[in-house]
N, C-alpha and C positions, 0 to 999 in steps of 0.2 A: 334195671339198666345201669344203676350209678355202680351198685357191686360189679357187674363185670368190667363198668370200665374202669373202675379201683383196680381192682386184681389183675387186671391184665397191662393195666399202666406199670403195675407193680414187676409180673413178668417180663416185659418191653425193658425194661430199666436196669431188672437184675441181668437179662440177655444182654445189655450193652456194656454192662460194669465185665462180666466174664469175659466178654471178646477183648475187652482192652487190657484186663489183667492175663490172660491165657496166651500173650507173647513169651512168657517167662518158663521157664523147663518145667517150672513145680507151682505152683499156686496154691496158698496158704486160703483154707475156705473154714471160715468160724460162723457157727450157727448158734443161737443165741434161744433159749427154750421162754415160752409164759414163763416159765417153773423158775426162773433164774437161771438154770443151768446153763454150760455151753458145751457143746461137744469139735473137737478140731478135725480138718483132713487136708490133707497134703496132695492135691491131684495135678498128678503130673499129666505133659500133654499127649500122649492117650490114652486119659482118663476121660470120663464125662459128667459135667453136673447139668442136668435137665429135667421136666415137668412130665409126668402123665399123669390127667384123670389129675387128682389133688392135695398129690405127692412130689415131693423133689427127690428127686432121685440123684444119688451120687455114687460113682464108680470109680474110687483113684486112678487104678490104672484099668486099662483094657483086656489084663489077665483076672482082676480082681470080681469080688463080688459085690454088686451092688447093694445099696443102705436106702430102702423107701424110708421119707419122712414124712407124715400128712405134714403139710401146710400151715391147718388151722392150729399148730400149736408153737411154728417160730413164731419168733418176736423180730429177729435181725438176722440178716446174712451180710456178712464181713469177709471181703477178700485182701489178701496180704502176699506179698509176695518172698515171707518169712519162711521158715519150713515150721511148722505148727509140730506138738505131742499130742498126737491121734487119740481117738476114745472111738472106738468103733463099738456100735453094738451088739450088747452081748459081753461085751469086757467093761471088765469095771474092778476097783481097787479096792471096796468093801467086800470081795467074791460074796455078791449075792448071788444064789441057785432058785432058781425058780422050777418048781415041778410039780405035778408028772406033768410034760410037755410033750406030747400032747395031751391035754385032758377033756371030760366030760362033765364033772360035779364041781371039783375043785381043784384048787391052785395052794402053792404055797411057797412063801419065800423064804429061805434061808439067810438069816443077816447074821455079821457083829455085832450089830447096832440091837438094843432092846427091843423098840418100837420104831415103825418106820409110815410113811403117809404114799399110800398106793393109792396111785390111776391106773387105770386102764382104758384105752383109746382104740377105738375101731380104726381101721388104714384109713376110711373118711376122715380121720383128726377128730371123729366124734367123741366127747368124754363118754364112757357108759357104766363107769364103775368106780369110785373112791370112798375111801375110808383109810384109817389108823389100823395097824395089825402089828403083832408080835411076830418075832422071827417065827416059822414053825406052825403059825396059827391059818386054818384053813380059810382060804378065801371063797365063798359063795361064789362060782361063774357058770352055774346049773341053768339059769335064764337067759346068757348069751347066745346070740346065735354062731350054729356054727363057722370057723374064721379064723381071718388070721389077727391076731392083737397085736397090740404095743402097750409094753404095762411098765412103768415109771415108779421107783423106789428109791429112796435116796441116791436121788441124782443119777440113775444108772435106767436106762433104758433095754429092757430085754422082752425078744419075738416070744410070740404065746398063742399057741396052736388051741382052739376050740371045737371038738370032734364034734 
């Protein structure tokens, strides 16, 4: 009981912080990762940031497409009423390539970077996969089930289809 009423204290609160900053045309929304990272979105007002199941879900505007994030892996959600430099998922500044997407044995990332420190996270927020890999080097996801992922690589977050 104490967890739900955590988390939904925690819900209650972020609901009350968004109704008061969501007067403003645009709303500056920083989400803040375990991982250190932070990813930015500018949602304007008909956009939507709200909860299903144990994901936040965020949609700039009402033409756009929505970004599930499990839960269990912010740290902070910060509203501004700045205009923030977006990072949407999927985009990212080191062009890592993650493929074949969708796969069945294996995965692999393409980087700059040598070496890079991969998770992989079920939409539950569940970790189910990490380790260090080289650009190129095949990832084992032969024992996941089939699904949809969230796999995490130097600071860039990209969707990962499990046949």
């Amino acid at each position: 009981m104490n967890n739900n009423y955590h988390f939904f204290s925690k819900v209650y609160f972020i609901f009350l912080m968004f109704i008061g900053v969501f007067a403003f045309a645009q709303t500056g929304v920083k989400i803040k990762y375990y991982t250190g990272t932070e990813q930015g979105f500018n949602v304007s007002s008909s956009g939507k940031l709200y909860f299903s199941g144990d994901n936040l879900l965020v949609k700039p505007e009402a033409t756009s497409t929505e970004t599930s994030i499990p839960v269990s892996i912010i740290q902070k959600i910060t509203f501004t009423d700045e205009i923030l430099a977006t990072q949407e998922i999927g985009a990212n500044k080191n062009n890592l390539q993650l493929y074949p997407n969708p796969s069945t044995n294996y995965i692999r990332i393409k980087s700059e970077s040598k070496s890079m420190a991969v998770k992989i996270y079920s939409t539950s927020g569940q970790l189910v996969l990490s380790g260090n890999y080289k650009s190129d080097e095949d990832i084992n996801v032969s024992k996941l089930n089939a699904g949809v992922y969230l796999v995490q690589a130097n600071g860039v977050t990209i969707k990962f289809i499990k046949k």
